[in-house]
N, CA, C and O atoms as a GROMACS GRO file, in nm:
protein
  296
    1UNK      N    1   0.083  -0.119   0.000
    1UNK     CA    2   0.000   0.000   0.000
    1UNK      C    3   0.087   0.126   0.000
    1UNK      O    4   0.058   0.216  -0.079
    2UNK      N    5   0.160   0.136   0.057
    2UNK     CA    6   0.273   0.245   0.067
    2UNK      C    7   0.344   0.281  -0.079
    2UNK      O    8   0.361   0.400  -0.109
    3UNK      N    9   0.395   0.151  -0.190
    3UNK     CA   10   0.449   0.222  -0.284
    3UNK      C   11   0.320   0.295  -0.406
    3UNK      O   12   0.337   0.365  -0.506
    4UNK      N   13   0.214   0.248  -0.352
    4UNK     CA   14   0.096   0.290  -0.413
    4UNK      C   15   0.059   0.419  -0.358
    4UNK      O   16  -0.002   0.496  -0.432
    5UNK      N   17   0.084   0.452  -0.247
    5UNK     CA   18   0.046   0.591  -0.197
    5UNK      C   19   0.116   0.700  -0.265
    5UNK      O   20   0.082   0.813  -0.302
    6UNK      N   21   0.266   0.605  -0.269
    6UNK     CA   22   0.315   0.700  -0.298
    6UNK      C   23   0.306   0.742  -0.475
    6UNK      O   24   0.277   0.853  -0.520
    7UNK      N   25   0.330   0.652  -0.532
    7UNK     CA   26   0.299   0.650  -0.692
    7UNK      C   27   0.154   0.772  -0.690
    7UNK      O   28   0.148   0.881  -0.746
    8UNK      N   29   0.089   0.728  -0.637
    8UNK     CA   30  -0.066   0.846  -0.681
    8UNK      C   31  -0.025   0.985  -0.632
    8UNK      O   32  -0.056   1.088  -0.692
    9UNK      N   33   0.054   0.981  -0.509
    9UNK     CA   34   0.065   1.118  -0.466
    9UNK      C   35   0.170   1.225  -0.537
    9UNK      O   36   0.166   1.347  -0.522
   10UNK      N   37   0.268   1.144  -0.621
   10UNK     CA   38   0.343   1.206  -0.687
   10UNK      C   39   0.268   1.234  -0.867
   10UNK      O   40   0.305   1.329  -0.937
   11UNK      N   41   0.196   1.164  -0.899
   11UNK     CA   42   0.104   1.150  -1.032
   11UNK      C   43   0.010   1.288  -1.010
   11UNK      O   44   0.005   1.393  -1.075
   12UNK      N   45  -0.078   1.233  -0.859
   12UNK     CA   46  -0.193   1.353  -0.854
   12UNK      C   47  -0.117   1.479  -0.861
   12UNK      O   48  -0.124   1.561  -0.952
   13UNK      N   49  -0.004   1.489  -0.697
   13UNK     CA   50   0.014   1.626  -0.723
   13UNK      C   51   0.094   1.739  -0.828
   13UNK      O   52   0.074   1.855  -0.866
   14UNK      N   53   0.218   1.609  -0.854
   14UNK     CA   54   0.321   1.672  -0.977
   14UNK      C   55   0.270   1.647  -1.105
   14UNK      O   56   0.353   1.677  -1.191
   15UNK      N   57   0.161   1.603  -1.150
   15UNK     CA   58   0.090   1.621  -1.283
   15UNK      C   59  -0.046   1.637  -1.282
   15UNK      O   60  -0.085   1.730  -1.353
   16UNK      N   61  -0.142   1.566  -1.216
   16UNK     CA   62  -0.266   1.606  -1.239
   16UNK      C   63  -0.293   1.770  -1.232
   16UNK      O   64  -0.314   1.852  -1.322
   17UNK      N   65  -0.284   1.783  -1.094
   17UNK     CA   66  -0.283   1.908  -1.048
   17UNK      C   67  -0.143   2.041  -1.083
   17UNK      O   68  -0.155   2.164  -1.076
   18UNK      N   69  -0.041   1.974  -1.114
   18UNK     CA   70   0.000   2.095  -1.165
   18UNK      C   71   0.000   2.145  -1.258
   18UNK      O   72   0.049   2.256  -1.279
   19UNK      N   73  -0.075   2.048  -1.366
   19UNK     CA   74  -0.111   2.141  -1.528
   19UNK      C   75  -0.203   2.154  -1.464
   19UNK      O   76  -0.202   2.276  -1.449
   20UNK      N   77  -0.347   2.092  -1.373
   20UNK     CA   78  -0.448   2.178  -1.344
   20UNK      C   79  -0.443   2.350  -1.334
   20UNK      O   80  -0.509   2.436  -1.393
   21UNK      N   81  -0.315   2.358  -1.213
   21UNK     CA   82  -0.354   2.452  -1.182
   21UNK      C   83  -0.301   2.569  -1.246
   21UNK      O   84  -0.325   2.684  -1.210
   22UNK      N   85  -0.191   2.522  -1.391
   22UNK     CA   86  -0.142   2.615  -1.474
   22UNK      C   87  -0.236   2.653  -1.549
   22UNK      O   88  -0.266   2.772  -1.552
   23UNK      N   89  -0.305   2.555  -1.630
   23UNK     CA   90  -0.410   2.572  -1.719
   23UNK      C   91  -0.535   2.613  -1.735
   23UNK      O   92  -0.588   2.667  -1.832
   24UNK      N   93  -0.609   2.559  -1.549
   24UNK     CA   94  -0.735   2.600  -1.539
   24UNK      C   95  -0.724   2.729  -1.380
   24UNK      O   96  -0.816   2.802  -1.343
   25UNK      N   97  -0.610   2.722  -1.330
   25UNK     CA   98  -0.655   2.781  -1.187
   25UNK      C   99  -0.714   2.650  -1.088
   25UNK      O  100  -0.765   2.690  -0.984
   26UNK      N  101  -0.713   2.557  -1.100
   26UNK     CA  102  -0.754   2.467  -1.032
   26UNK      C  103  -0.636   2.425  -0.928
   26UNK      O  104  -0.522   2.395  -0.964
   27UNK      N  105  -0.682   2.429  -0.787
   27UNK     CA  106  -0.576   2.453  -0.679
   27UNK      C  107  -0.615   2.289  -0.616
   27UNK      O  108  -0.713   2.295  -0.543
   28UNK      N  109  -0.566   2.162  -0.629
   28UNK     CA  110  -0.551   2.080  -0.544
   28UNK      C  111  -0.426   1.965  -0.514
   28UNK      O  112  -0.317   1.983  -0.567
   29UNK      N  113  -0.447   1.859  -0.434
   29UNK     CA  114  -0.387   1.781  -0.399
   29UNK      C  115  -0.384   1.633  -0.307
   29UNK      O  116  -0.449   1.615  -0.204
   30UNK      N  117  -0.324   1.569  -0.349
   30UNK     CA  118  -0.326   1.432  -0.298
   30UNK      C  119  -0.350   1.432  -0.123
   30UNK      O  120  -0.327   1.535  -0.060
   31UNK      N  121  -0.385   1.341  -0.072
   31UNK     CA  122  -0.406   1.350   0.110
   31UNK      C  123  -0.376   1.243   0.169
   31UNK      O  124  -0.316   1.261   0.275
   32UNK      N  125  -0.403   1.091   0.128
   32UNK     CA  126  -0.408   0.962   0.135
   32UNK      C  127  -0.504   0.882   0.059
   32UNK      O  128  -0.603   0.920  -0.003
   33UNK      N  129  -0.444   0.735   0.080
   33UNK     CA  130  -0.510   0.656   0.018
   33UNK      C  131  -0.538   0.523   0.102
   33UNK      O  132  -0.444   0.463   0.154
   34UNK      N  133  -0.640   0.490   0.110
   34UNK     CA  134  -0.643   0.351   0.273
   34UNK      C  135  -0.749   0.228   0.206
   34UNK      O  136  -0.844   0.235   0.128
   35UNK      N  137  -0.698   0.142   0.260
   35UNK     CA  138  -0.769   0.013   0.187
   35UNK      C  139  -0.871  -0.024   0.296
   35UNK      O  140  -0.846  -0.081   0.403
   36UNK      N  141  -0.948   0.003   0.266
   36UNK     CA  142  -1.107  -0.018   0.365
   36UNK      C  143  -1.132  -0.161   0.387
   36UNK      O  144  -1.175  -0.202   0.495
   37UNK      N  145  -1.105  -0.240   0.284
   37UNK     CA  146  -1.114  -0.386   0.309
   37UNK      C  147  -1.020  -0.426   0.214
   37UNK      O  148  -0.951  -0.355   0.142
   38UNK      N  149  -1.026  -0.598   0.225
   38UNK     CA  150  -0.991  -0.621   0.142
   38UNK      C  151  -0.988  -0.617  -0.019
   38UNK      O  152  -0.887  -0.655  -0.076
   39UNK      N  153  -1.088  -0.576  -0.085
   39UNK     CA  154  -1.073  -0.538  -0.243
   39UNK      C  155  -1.153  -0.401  -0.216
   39UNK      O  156  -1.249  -0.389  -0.292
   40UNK      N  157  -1.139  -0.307  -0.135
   40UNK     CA  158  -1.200  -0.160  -0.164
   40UNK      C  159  -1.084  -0.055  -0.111
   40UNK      O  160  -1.038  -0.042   0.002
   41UNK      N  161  -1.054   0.017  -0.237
   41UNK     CA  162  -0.968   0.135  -0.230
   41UNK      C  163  -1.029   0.267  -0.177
   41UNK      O  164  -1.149   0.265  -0.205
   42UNK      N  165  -1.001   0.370  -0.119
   42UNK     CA  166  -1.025   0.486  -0.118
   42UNK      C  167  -0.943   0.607  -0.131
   42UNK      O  168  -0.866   0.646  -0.044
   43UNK      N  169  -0.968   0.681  -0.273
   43UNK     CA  170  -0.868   0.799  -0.266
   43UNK      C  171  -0.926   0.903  -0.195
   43UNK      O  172  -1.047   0.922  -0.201
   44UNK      N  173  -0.849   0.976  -0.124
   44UNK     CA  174  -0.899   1.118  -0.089
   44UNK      C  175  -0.787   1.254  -0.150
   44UNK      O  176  -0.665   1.266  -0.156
   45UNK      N  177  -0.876   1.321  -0.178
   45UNK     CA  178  -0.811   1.448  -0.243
   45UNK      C  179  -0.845   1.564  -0.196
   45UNK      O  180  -0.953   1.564  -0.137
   46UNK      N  181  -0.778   1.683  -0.203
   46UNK     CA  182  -0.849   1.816  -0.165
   46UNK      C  183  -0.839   1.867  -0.336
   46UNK      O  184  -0.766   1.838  -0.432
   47UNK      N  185  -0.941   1.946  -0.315
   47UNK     CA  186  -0.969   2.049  -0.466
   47UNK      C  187  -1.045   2.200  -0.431
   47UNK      O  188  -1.159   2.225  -0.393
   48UNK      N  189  -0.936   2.281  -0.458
   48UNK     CA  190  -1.050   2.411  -0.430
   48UNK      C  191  -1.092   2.414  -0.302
   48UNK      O  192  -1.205   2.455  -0.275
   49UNK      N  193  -0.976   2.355  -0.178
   49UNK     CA  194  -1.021   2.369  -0.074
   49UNK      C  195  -1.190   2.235  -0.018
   49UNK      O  196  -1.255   2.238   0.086
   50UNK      N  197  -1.203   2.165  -0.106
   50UNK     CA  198  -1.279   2.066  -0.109
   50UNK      C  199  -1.240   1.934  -0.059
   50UNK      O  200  -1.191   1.889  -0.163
   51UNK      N  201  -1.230   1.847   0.020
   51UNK     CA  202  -1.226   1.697   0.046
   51UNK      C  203  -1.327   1.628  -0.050
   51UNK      O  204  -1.450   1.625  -0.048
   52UNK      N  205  -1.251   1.583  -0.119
   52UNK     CA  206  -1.319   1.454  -0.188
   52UNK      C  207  -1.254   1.345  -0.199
   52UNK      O  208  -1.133   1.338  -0.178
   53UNK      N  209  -1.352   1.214  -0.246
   53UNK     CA  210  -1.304   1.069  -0.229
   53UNK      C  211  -1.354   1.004  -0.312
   53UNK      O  212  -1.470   1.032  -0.340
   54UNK      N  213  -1.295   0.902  -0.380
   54UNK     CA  214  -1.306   0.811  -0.519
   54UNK      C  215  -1.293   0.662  -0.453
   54UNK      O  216  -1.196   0.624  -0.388
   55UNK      N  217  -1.382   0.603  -0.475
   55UNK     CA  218  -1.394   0.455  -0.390
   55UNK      C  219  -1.348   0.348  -0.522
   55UNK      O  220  -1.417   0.343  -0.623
   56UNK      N  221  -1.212   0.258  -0.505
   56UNK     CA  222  -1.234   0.162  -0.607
   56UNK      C  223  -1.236   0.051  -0.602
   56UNK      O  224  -1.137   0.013  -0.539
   57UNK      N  225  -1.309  -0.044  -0.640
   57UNK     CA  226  -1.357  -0.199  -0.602
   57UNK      C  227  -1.281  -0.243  -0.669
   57UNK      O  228  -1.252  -0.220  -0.787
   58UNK      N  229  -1.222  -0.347  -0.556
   58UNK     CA  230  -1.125  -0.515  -0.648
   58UNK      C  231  -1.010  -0.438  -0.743
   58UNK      O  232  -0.972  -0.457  -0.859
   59UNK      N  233  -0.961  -0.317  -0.611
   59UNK     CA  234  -0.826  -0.242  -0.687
   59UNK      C  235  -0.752  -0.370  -0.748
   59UNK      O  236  -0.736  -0.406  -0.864
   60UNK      N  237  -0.719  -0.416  -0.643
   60UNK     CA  238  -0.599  -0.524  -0.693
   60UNK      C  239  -0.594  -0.594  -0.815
   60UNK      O  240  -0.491  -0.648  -0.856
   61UNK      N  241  -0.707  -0.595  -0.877
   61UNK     CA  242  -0.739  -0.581  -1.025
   61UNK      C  243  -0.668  -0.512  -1.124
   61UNK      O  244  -0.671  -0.543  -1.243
   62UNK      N  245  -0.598  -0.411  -1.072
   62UNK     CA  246  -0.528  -0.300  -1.163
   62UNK      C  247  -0.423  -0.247  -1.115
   62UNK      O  248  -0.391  -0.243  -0.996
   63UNK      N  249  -0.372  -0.209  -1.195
   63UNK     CA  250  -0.204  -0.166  -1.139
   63UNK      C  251  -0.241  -0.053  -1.152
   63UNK      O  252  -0.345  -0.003  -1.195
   64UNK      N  253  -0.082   0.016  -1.086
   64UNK     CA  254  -0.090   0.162  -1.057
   64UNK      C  255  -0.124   0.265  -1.123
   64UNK      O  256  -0.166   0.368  -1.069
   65UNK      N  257  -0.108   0.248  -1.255
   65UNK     CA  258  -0.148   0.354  -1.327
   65UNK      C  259  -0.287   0.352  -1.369
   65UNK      O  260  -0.346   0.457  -1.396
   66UNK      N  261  -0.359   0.201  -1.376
   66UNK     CA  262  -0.477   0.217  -1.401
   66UNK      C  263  -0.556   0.229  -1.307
   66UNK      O  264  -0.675   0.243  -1.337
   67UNK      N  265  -0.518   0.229  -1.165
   67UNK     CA  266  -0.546   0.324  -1.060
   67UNK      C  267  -0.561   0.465  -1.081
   67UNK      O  268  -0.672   0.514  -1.064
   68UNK      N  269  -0.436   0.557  -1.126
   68UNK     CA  270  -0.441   0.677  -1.143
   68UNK      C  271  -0.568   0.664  -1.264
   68UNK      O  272  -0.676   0.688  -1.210
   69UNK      N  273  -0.580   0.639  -1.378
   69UNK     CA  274  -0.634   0.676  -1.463
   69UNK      C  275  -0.833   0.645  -1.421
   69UNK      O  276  -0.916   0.704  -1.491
   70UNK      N  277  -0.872   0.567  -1.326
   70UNK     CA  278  -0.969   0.534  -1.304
   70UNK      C  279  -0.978   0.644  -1.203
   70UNK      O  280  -1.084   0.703  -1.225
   71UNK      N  281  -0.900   0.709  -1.079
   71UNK     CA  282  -0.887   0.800  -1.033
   71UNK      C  283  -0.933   0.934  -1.076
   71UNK      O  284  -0.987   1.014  -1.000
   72UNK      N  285  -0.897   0.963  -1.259
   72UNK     CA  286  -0.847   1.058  -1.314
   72UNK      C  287  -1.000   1.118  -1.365
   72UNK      O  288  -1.043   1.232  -1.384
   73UNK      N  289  -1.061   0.971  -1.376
   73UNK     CA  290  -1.225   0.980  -1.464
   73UNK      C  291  -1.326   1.015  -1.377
   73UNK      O  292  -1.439   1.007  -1.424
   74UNK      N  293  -1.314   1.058  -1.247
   74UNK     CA  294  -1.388   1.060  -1.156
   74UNK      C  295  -1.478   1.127  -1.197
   74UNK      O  296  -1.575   1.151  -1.126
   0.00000   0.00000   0.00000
């Protein structure tokens, strides 16, 4: 879980969000990520001063990037 935290937190904040916030003004960032059970992920993010969270079932299904990218479609 840890090299996964870390993989999203460097994806969300050093690319999602930093063309976000070049391109649109969009101000956020990564917070954690915790495995609720066994096959349920939870991302949490701030945006615009917002907490939000992306729930993903039977992660282990997908590797890291198709983590980020299922992340990305929220």
């Amino acid at each position: 879980m840890e090299k996964l935290k870390i993989y999203l937190k460097d994806k969300i904040n050093n690319s999602w969000y930093k063309n976000a916030k070049e391109d649109y003004g969009i101000d956020g960032h990564f917070i954690d990520c915790e495995s609720i059970d066994k096959d349920t992920l939870k991302i949490i993010w701030e945006e615009n001063g917002i907490e939000k969270d992306k729930i993903i079932n039977y992660y282990w299904d997908y590797n890291f990037y198709q983590i980020y990218c299922i992340w990305m479609e929220m």
